[in-house]
NUMIDO-722315 format. One record per residue (C-alpha): residue in one letter; chain; x, z, y. Coordinates in nm, 2 decimals. Layout:
! NUMIDO-722315
   residu   chaine        u        w        v
        a        A        X        Z        Y
...
//
This chain:
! NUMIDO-722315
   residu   chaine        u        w        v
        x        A    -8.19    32.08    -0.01
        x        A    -8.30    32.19     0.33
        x        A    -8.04    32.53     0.29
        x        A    -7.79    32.33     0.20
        x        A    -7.82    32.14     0.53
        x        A    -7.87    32.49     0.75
        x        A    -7.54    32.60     0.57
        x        A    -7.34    32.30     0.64
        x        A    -7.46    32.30     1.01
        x        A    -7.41    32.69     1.06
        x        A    -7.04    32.60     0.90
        x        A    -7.05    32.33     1.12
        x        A    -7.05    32.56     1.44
        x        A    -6.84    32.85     1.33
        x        A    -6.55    32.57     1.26
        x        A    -6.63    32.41     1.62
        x        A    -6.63    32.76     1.78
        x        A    -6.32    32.89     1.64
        x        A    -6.14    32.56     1.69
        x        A    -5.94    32.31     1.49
        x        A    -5.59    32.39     1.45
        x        A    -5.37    32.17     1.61
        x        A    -5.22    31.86     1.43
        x        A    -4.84    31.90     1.38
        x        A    -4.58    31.72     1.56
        x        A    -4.50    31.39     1.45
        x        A    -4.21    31.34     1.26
        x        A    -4.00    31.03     1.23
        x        A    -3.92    30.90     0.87
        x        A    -3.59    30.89     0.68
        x        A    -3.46    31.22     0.83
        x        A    -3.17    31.39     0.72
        x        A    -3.22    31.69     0.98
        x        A    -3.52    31.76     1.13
        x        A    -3.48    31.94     1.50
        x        A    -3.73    32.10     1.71
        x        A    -3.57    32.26     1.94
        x        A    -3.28    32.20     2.15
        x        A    -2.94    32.35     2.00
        x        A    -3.08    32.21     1.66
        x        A    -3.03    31.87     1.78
        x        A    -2.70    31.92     1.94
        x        A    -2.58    32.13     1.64
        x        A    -2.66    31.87     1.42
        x        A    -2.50    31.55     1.63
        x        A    -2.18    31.76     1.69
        x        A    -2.11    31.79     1.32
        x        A    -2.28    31.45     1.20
        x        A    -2.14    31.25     0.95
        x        A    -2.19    30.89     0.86
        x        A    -2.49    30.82     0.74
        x        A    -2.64    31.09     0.91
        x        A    -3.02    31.06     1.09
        x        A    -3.10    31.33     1.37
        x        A    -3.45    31.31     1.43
        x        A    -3.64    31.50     1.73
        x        A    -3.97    31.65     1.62
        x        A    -4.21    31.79     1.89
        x        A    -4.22    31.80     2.25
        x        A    -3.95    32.09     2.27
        x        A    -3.67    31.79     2.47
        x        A    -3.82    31.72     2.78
        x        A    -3.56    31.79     3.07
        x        A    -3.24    31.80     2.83
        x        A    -2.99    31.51     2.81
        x        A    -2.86    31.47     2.39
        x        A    -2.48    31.35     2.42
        x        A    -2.34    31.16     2.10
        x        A    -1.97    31.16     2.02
        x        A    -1.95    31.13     1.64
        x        A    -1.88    30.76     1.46
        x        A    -2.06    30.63     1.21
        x        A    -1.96    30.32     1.00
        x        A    -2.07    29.99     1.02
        x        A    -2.26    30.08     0.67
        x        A    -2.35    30.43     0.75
        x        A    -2.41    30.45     1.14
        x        A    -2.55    30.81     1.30
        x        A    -2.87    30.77     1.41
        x        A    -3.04    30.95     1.65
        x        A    -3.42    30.88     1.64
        x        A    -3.82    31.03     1.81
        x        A    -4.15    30.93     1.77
        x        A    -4.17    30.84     2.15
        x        A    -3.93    31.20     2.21
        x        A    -3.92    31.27     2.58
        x        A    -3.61    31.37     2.69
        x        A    -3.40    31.39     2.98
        x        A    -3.10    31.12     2.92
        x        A    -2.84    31.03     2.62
        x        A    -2.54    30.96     2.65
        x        A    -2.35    30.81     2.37
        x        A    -1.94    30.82     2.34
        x        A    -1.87    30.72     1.99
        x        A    -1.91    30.37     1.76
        x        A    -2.14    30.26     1.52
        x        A    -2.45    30.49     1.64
        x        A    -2.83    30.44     1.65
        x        A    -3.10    30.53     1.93
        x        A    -3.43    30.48     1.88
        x        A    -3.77    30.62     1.95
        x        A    -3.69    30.81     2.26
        x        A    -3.83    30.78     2.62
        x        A    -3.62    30.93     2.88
        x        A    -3.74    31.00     3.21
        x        A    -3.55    31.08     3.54
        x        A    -3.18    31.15     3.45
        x        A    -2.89    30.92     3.40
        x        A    -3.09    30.70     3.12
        x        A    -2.91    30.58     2.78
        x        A    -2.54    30.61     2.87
        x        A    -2.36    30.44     2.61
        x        A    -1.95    30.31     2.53
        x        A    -1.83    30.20     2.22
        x        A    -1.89    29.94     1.94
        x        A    -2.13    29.89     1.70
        x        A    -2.41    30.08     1.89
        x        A    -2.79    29.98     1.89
        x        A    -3.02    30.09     2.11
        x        A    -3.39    30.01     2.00
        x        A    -3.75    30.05     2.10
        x        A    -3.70    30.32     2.38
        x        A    -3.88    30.38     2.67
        x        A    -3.66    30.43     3.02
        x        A    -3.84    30.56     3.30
        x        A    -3.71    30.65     3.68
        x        A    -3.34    30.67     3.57
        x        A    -3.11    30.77     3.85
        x        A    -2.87    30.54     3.73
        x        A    -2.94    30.20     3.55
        x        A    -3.18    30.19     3.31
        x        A    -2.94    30.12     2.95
        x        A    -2.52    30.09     3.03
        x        A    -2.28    30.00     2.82
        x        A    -1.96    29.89     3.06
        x        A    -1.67    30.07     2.84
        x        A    -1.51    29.98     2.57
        x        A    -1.86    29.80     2.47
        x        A    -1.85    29.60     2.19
        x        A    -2.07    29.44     1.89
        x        A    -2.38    29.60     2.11
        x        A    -2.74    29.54     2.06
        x        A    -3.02    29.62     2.28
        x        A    -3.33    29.53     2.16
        x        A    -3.74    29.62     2.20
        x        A    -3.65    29.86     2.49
        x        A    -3.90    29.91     2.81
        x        A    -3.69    30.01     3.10
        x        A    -3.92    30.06     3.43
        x        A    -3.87    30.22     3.78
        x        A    -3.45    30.25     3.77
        x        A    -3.19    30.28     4.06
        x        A    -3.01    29.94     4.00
        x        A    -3.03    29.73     3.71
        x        A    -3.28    29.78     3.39
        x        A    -2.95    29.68     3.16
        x        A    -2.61    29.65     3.26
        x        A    -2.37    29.51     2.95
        x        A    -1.97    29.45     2.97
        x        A    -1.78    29.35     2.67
        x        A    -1.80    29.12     2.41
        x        A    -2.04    29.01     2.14
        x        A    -2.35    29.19     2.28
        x        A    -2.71    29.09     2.19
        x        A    -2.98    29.21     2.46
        x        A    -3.30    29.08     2.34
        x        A    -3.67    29.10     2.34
        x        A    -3.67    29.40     2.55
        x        A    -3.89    29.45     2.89
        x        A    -3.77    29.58     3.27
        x        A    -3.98    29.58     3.55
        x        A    -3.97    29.79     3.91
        x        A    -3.59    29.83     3.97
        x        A    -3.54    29.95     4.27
        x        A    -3.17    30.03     4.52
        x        A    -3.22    30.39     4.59
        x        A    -2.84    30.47     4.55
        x        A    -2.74    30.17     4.40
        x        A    -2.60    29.90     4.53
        x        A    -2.92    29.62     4.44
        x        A    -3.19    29.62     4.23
        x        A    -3.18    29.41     3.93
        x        A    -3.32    29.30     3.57
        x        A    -3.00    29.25     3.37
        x        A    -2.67    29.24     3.47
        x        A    -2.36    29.11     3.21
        x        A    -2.01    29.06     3.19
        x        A    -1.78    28.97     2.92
        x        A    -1.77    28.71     2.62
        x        A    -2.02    28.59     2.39
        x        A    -2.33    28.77     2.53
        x        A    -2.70    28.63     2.42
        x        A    -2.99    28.71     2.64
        x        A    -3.26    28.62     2.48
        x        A    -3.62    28.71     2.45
        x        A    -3.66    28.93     2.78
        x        A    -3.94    28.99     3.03
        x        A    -3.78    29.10     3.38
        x        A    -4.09    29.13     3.65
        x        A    -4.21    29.29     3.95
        x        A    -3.84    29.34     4.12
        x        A    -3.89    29.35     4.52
        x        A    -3.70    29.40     4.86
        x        A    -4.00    29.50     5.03
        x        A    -4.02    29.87     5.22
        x        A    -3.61    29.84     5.27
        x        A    -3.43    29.88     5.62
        x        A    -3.15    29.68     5.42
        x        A    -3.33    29.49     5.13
        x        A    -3.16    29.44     4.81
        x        A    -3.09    29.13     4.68
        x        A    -3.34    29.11     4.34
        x        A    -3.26    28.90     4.08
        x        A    -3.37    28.88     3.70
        x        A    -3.00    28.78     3.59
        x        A    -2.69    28.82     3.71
        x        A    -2.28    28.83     3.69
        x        A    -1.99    28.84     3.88
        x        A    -1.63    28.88     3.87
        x        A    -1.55    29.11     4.14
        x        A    -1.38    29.40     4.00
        x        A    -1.55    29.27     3.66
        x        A    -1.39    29.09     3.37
        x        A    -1.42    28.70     3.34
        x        A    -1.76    28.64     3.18
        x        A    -1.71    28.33     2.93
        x        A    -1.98    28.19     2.67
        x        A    -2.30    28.34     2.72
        x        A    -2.63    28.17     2.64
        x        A    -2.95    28.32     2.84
        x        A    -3.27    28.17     2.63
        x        A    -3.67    28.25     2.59
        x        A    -3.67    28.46     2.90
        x        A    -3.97    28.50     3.14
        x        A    -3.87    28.63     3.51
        x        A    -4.13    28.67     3.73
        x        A    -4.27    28.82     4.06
        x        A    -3.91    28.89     4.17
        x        A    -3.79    28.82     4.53
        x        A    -3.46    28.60     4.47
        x        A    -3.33    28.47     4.20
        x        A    -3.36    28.40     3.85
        x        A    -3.00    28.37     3.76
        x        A    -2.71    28.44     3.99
        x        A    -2.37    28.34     3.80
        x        A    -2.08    28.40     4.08
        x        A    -1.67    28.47     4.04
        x        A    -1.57    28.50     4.37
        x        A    -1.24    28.64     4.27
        x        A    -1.17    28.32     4.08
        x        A    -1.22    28.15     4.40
        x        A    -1.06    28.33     4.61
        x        A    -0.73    28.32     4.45
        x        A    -0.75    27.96     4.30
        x        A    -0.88    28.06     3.96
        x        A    -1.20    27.84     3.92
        x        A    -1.28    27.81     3.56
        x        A    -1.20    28.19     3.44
        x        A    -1.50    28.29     3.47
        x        A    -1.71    27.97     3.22
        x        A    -1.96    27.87     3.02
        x        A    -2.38    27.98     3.03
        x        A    -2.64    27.79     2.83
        x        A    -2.95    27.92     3.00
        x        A    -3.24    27.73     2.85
        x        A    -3.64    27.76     2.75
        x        A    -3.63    28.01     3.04
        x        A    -3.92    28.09     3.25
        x        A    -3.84    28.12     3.60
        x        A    -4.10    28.25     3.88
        x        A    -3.96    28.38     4.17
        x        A    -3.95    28.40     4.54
        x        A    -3.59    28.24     4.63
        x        A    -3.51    27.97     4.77
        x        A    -3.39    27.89     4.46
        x        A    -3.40    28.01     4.09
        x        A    -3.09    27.95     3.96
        x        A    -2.75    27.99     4.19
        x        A    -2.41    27.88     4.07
        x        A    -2.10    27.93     4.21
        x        A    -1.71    27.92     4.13
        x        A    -1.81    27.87     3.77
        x        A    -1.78    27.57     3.58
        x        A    -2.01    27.48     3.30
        x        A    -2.35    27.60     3.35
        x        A    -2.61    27.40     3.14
        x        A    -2.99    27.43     3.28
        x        A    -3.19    27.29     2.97
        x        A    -3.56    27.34     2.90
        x        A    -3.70    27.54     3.16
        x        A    -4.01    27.58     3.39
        x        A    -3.94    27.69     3.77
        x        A    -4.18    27.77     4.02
        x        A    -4.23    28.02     4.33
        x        A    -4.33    28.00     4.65
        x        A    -4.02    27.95     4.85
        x        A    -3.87    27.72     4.62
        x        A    -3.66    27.43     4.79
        x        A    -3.45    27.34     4.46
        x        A    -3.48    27.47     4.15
        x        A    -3.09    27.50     4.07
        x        A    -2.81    27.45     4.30
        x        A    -2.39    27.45     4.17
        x        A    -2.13    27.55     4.43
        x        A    -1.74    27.57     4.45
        x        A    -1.63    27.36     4.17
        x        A    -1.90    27.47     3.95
        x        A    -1.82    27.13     3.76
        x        A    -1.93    27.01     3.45
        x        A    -2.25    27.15     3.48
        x        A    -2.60    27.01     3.37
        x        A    -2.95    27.00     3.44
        x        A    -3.18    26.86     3.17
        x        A    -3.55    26.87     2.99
        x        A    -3.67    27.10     3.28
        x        A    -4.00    27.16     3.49
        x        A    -3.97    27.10     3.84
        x        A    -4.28    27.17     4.06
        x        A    -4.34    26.77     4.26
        x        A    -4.26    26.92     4.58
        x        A    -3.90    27.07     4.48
        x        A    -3.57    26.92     4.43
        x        A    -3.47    26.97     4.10
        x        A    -3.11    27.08     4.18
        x        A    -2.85    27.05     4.45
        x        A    -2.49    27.04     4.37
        x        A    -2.18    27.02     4.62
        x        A    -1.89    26.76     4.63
        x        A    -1.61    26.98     4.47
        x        A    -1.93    27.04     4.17
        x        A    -2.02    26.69     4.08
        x        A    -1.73    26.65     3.87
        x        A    -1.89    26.65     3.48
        x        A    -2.23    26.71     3.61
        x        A    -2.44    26.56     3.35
        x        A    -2.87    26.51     3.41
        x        A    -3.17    26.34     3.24
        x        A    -3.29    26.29     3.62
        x        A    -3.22    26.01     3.91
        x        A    -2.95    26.16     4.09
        x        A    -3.08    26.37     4.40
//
């Protein structure tokens, strides 16, 4: 017994002097081509077919943007998936495609513009541009279980129609080139938000702060956005607002009403402006089941510039704030479950 132990210890040491070989990469399952390097990826995306799955295996990516510009079908999308891959940026150009698994860092993020594309549980770090885009030809979109941090402008920026952008997480936009530093920014019809953290957004350290909000559209050089219901979010820890819905275009050339229609309810809304949710030129915002709070909080909604048939109801209102504030060309519809302020 007692050589058996001095030969399992002297094994023992040789194995721990000449070293373990290392583990090999991680690969993600259901492949149909397995890259390693490089070319092997963009080989295999230039000639996918339907049905295809590219996956990245090893460390081999980092600094190198993967472009996509082969369709799948809405049975059979292209799929381009890591185990946590870092690489450089992807851009996608095609419908009916599949990201998921990657973490880009620096670059231009995930580029995207088509239909039928999902982007799912990536990371986005320090993108020179906004975090995840999709503002042509973007259709039947999901964005979901992403992390975006540290991007010049907006974590997600969405323009089209029938887009999902849910349970994913953005925090530390900053205006380095960009114009502002947002969460998520949308445009279009029949968008759902739902789901979403959006912290830690500031304007401090700026000559010219940004203006930092969680959620936001506009109309000014934008399409109308109609039917869009924001629900389950948490914004927090950033400087302005929670939701800004504007159409100044609308307004400025007597169009009030193209531009209609947000359900934003069981939101959480903690943030540093003097209000958390600002309306204006656009009628039929409903404020339902939310909780504001912040600092600088004078009201926690406020509906401008025939912003009419609005409402306000079910919400939590720190004592000291007044629930909402509404002009005289925005009372018309206005509906509330409180004494009228």
């Amino acid at each position: 017994m007692r050589r058996a132990r001095v030969g399992l210890a002297v094994a023992a040491v040789i194995l721990s002097a000449c070293g373990v070989p290392p583990a090999p990469p991680a690969r993600p399952d259901g492949c149909t081509v397995e890259a390693l390097q490089p070319e092997a990826a963009r080989t295999a995306l230039d000639v996918a077919a339907p049905g295809t799955t590219v996956c990245l295996v090893g460390d081999g990516f980092r600094g190198i943007e993967l472009v996509v510009t082969r369709s799948g079908t809405p049975d059979l999308p292209i799929v381009l998936r890591g185990d946590a891959t870092v690489v450089r940026s992807v851009v996608v150009d095609a419908d009916h495609v599949v990201v998921e698994g990657l973490t880009t860092v620096g670059g231009d993020g995930v580029v995207l513009a088509g239909s039928g594309i999902v982007v799912r549980d990536n990371e986005v770090r320090d993108s020179a541009l906004d975090g995840i885009s999709c503002e042509r030809r973007c259709g039947d979109l999901v964005v979901e279980g992403n992390t975006v941090t540290g991007t010049d402008g907006s974590g997600i920026i969405v323009e089209g129609d029938r887009i999902a952008v849910r349970d994913n997480t953005v925090s530390g936009s900053v205006r380095r080139d960009a114009g502002d530093a947002d969460g998520i920014r949308f445009f279009g019809t029949g968008i759902v938000i739902s789901g979403n953290t959006v912290r830690d957004i500031k304007d401090d350290g700026y000559d010219d702060p940004p203006h930092t909000d969680c959620f936001q559209t506009y109309d000014n050089s934008r399409p109308p956005t109609v039917d869009v219901v924001i629900s389950g979010n948490v914004c927090r820890n950033v400087d302005h607002q929670c939701l800004i819905a504007t159409a100044e275009e609308a307004g400025l050339d007597g169009s009030v009403g193209r531009s209609h229609g947000i359900v934003f309810t069981d939101n959480v809304c903690d943030v540093e402006g003097s209000q958390a949710v600002l309306v204006q030129w656009f009628p039929g915002v409903v404020v339902r089941g939310s909780t504001f709070s912040g600092p600088g909080l004078d009201r926690a909604a406020i509906f401008l510039d025939g912003s009419t048939g609005a409402g306000f109801y079910g919400n939590v209102v720190p004592p000291t704030v007044a629930a909402f504030e509404l002009d005289e060309s925005s009372r018309v519809g206005f509906g509330t479950d409180r004494p009228t302020e």
